[in-house]
KETI-821509 format. One record per atom (N, C-alpha, C): residue in one letter; x, y, z; atom name. Coordinates in nm, 4 decimals, padded with zeros to 6 digits. Example, Ala and Ser with C-alpha at 12.3 -4.5 7.8 and 13.67 -1.06 7.14 Angstrom:
2
NODE, r, x, y, z, a
NODE, A, 01.3190, -00.5690, 00.7800, N .
NODE, A, 01.2300, -00.4500, 00.7800, CA .
NODE, A, 01.3200, -00.3300, 00.7800, C .
NODE, S, 01.2850, -00.2250, 00.7080, N .
NODE, S, 01.3670, -00.1060, 00.7140, CA .
NODE, S, 01.2900, 00.0030, 00.7870, C .
***
This chain:
103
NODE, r, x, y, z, a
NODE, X, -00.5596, 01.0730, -01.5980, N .
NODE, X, -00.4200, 01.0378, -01.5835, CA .
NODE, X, -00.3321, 01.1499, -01.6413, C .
NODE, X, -00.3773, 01.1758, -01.7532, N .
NODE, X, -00.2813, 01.3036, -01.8033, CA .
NODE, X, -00.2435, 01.4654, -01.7149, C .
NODE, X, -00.3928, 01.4608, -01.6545, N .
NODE, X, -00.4378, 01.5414, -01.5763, CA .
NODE, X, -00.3275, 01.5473, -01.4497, C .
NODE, X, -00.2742, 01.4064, -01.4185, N .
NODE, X, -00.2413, 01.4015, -01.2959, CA .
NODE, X, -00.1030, 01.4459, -01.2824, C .
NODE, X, -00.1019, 01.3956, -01.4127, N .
NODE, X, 00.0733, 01.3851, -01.5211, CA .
NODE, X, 00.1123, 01.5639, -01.4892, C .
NODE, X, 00.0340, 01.6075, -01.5608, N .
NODE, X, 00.0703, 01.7605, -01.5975, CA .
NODE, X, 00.0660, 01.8600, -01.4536, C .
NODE, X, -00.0032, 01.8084, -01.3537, N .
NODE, X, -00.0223, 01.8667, -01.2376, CA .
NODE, X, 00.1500, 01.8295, -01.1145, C .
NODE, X, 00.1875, 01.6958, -01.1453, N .
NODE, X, 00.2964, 01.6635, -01.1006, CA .
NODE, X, 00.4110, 01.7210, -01.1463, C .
NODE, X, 00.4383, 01.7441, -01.2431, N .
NODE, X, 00.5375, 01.8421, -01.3679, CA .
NODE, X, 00.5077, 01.9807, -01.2633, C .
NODE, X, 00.4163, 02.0275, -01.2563, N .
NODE, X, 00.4306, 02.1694, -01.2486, CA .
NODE, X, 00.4891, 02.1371, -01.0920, C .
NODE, X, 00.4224, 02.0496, -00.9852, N .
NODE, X, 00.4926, 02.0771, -00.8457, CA .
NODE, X, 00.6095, 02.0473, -00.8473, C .
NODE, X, 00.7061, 02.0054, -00.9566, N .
NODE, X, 00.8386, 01.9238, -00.9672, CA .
NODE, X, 00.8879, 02.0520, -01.0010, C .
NODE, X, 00.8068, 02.1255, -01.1264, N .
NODE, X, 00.8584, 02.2672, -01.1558, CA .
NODE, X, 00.8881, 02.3945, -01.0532, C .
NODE, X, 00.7653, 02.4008, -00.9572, N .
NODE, X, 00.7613, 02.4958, -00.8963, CA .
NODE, X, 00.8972, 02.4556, -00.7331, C .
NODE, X, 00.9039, 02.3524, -00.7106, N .
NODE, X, 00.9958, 02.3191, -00.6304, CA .
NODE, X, 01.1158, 02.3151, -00.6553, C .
NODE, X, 01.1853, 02.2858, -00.8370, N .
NODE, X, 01.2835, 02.3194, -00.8491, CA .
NODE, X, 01.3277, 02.4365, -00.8674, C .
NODE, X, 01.1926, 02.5645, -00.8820, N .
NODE, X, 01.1710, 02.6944, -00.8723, CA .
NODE, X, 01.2554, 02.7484, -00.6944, C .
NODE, X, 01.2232, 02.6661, -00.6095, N .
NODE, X, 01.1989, 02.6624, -00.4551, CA .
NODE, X, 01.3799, 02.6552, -00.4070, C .
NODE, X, 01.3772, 02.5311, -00.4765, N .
NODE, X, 01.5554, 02.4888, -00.4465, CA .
NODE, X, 01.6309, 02.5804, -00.5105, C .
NODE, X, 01.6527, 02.6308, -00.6254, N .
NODE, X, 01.7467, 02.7476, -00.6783, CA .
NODE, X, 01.7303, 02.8385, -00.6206, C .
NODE, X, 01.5842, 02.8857, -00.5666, N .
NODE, X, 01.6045, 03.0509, -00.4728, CA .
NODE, X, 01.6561, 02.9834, -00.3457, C .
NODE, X, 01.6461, 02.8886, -00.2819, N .
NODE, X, 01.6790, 02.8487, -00.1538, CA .
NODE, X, 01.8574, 02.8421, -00.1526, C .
NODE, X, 01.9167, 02.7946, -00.2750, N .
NODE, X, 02.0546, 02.7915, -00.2810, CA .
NODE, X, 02.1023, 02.8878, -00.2720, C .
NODE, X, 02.0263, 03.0321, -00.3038, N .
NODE, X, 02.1108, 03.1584, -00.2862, CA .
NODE, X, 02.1899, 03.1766, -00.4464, C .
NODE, X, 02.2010, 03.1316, -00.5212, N .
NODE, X, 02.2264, 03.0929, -00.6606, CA .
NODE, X, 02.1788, 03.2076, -00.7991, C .
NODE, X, 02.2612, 03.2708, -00.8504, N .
NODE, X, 02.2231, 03.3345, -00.9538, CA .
NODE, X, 02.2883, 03.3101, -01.0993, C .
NODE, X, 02.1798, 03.2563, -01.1130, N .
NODE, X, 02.2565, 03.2153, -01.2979, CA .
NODE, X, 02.2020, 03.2154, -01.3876, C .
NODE, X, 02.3043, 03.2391, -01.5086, N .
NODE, X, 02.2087, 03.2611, -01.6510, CA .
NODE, X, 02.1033, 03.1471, -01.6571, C .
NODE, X, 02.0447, 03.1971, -01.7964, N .
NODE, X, 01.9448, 03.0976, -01.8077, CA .
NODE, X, 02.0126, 02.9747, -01.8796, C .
NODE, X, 02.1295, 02.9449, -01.9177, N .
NODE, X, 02.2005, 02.7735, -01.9834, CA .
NODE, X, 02.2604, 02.7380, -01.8139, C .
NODE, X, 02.3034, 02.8252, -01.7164, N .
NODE, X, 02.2845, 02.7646, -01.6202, CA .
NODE, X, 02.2124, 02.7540, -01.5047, C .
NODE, X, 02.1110, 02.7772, -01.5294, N .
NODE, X, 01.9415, 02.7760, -01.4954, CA .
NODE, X, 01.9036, 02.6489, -01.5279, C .
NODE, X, 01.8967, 02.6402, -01.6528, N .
NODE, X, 01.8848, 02.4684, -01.7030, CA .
NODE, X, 01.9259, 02.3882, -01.6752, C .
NODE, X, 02.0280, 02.4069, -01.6888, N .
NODE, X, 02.1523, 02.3192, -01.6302, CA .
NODE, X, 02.1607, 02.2665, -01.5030, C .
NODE, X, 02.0823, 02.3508, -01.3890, N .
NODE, X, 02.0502, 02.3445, -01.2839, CA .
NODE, X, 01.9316, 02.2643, -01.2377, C .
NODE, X, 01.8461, 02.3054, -01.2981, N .
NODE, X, 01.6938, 02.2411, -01.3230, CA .
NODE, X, 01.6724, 02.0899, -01.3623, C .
NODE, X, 01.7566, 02.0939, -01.4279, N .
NODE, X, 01.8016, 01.9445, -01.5238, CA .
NODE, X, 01.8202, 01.8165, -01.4099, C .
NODE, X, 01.9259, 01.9367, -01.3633, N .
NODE, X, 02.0247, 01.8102, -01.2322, CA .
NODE, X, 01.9377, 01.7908, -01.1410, C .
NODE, X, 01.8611, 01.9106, -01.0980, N .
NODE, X, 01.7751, 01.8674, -00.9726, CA .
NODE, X, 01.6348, 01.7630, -01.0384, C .
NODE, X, 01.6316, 01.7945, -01.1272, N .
NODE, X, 01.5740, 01.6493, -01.1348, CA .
NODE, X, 01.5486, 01.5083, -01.1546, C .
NODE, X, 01.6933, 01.5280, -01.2244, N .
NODE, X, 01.7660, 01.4032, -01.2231, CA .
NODE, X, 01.8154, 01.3423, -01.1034, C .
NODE, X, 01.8354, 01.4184, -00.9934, N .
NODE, X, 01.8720, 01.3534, -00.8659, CA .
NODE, X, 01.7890, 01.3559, -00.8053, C .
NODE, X, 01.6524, 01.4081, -00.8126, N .
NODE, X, 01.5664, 01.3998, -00.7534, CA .
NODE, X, 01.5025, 01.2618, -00.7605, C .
NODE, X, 01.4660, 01.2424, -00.9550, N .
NODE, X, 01.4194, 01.0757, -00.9343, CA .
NODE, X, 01.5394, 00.9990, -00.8804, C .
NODE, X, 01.6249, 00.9736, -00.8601, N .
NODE, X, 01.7287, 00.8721, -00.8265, CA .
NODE, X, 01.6820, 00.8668, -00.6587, C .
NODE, X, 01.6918, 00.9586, -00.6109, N .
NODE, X, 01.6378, 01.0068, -00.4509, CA .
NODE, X, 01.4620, 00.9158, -00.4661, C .
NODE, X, 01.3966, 00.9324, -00.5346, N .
NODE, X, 01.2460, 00.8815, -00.5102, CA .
NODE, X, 01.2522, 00.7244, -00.5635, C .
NODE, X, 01.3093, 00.7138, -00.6810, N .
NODE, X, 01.3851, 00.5768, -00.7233, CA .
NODE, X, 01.4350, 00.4946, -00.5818, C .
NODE, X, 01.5283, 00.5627, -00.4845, N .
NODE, X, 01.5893, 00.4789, -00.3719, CA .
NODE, X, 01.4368, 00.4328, -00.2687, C .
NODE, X, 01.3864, 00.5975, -00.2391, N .
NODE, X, 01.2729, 00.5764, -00.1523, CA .
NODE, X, 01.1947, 00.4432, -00.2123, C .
NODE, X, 01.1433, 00.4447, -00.2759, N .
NODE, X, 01.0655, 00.3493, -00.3550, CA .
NODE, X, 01.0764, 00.2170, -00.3260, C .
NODE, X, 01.2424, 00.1853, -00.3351, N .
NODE, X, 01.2986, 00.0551, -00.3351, CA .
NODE, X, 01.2922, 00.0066, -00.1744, C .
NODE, X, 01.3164, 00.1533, -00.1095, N .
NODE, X, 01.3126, 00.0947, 00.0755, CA .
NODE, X, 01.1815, 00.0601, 00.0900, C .
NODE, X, 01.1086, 00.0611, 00.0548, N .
NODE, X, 00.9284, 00.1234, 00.0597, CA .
NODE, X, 00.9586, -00.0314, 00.0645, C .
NODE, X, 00.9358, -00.0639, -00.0564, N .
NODE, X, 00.8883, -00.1913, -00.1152, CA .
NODE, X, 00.9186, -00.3055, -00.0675, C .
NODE, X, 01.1098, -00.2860, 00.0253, N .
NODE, X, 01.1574, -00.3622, 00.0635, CA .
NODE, X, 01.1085, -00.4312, 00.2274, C .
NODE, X, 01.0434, -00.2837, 00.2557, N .
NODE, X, 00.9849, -00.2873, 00.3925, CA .
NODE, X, 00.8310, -00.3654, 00.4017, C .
NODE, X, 00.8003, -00.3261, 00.2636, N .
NODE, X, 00.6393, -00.3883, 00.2760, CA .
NODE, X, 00.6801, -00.5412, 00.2696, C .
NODE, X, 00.7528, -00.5914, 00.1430, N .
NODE, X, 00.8501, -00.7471, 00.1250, CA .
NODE, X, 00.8328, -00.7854, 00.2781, C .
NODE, X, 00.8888, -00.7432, 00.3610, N .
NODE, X, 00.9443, -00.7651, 00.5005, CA .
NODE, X, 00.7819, -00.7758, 00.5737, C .
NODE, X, 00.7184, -00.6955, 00.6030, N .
NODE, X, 00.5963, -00.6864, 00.6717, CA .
NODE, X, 00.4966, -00.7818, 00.5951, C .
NODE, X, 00.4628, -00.8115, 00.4830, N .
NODE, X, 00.3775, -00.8912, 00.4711, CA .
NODE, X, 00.3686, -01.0189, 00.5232, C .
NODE, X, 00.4071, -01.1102, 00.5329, N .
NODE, X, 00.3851, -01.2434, 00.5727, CA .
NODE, X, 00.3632, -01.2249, 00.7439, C .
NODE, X, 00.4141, -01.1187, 00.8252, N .
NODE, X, 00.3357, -01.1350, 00.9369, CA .
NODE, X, 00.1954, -01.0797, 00.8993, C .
NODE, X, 00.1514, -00.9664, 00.8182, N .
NODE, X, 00.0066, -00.9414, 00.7524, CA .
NODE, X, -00.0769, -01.0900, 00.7507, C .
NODE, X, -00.0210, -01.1204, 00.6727, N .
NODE, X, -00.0996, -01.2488, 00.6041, CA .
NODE, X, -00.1107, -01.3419, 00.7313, C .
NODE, X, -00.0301, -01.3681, 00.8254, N .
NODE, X, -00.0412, -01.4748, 00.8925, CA .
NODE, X, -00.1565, -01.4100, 01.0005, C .
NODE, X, -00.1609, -01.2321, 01.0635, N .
NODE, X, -00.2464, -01.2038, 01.1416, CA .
NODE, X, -00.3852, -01.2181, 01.0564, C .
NODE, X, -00.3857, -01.2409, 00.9117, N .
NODE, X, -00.5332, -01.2362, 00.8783, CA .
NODE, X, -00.5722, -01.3108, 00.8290, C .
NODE, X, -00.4878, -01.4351, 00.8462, N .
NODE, X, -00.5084, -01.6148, 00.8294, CA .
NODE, X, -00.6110, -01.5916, 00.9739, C .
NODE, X, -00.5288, -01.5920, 01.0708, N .
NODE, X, -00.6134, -01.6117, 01.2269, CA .
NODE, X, -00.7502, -01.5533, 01.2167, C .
NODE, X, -00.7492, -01.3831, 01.1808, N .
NODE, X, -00.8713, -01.3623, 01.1918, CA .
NODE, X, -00.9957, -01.4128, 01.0853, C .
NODE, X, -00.9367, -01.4325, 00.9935, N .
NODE, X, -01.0556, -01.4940, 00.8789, CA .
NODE, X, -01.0562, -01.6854, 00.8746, C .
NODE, X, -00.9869, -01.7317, 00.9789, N .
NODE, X, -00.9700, -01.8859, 00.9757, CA .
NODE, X, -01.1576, -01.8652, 01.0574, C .
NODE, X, -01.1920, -02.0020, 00.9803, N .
NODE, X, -01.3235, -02.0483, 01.0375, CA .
NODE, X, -01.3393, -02.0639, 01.1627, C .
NODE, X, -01.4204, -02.0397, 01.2603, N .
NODE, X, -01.4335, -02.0287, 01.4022, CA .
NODE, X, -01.4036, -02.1697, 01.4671, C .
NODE, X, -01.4125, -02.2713, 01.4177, N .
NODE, X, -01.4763, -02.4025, 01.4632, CA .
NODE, X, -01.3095, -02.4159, 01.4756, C .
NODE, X, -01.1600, -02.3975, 01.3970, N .
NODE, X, -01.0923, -02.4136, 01.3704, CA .
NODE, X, -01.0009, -02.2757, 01.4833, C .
NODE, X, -01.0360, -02.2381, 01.4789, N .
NODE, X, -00.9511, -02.1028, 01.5915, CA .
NODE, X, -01.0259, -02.1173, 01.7567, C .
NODE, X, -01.1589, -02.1285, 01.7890, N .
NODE, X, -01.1605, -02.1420, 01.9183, CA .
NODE, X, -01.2166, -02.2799, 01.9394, C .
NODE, X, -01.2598, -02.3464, 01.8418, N .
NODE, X, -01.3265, -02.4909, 01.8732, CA .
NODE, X, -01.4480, -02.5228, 01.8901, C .
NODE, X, -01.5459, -02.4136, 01.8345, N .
NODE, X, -01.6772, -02.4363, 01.8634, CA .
NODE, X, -01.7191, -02.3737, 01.6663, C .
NODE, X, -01.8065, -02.4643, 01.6357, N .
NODE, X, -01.8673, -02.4823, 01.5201, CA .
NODE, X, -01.9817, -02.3660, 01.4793, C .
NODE, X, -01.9706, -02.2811, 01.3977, N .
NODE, X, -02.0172, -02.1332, 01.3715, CA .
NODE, X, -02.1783, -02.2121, 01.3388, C .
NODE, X, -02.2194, -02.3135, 01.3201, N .
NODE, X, -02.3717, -02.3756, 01.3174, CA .
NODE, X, -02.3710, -02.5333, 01.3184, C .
NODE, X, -02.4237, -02.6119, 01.4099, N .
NODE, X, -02.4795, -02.7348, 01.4096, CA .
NODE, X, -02.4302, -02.8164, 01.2788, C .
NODE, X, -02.4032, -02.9129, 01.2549, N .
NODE, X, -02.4003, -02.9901, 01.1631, CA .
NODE, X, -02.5062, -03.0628, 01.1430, C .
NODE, X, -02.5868, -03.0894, 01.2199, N .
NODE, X, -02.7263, -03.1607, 01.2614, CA .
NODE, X, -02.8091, -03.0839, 01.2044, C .
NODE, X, -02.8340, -02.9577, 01.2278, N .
NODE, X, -02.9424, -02.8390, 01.1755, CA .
NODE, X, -02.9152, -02.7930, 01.0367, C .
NODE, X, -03.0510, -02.8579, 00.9801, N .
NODE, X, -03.0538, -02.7876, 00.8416, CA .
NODE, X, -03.0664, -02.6285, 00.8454, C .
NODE, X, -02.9707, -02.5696, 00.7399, N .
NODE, X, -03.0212, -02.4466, 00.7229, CA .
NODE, X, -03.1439, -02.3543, 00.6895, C .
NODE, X, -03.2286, -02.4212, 00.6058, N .
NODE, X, -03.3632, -02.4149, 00.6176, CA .
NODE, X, -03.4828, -02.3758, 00.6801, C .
NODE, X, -03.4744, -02.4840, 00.7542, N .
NODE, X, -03.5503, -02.5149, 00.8653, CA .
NODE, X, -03.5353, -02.4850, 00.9677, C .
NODE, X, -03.4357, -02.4656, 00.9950, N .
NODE, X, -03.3537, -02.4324, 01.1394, CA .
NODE, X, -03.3711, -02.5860, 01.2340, C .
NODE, X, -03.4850, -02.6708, 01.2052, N .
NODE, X, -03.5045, -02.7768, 01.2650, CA .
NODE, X, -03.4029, -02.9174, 01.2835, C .
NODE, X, -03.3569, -02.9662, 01.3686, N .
NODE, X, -03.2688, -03.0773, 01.3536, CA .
NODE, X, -03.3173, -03.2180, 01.3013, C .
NODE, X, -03.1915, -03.2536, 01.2247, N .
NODE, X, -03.1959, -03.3538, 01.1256, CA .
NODE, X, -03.1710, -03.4584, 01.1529, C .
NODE, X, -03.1447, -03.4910, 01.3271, N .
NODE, X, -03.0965, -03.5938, 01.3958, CA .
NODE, X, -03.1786, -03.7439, 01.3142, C .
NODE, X, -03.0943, -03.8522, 01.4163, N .
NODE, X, -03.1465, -03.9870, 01.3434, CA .
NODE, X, -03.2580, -04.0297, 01.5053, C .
NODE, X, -03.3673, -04.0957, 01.5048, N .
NODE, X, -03.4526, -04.1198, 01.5701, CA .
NODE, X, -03.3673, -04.1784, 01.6922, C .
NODE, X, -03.3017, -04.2466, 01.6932, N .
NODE, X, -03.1868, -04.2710, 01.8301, CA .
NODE, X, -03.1502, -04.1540, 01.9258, C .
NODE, X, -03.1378, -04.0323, 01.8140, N .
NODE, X, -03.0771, -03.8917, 01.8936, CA .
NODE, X, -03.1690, -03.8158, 01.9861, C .
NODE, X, -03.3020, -03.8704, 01.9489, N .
NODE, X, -03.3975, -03.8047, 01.9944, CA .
NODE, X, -03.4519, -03.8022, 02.1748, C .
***
């Protein structure tokens, strides 16, 4: 985790490296910082928003999820009407357990 920590810092670093040469921008180093600072402060607010649409969209999509995988994991006997094994046939045996009438 730390690992992952310190590896994310540097692509946050090297991109706010990316955006100041991309601005065309030359400035001391207090407004270098100063610069650096902001872009990343608006940067989480920007991933902060993404985040919230994300989440809001999954909110939204789940319950049709859940309802397509009610259908597919509902017991067979119950979705097309035919019984996934005999009620009559022991598992066992495979042999039927009928009553001497059935026979």
């Amino acid at each position: 985790m730390r690992q992952r920590e310190v590896l994310r810092r540097e692509q946050i670093r090297r991109e706010t490296e990316t955006a100041l040469r991309d601005s065309g921008l030359t400035l001391d180093p207090e407004r270098r910082n100063l610069f650096e600072s902001r872009y990343i402060q608006e940067r989480r607010k920007i991933e902060q928003l993404l985040r919230q649409q994300i989440e809001a969209e999954r909110q939204q999509q789940l319950p049709s999820l859940i309802q397509q995988l009610k259908k597919e994991f509902q017991p067979q006997q119950q979705s097309h009407g035919t019984p996934t094994m005999k009620p009559t046939q022991s598992p066992k045996s495979g042999k039927s357990e009928s009553s001497p009438r059935d026979r």
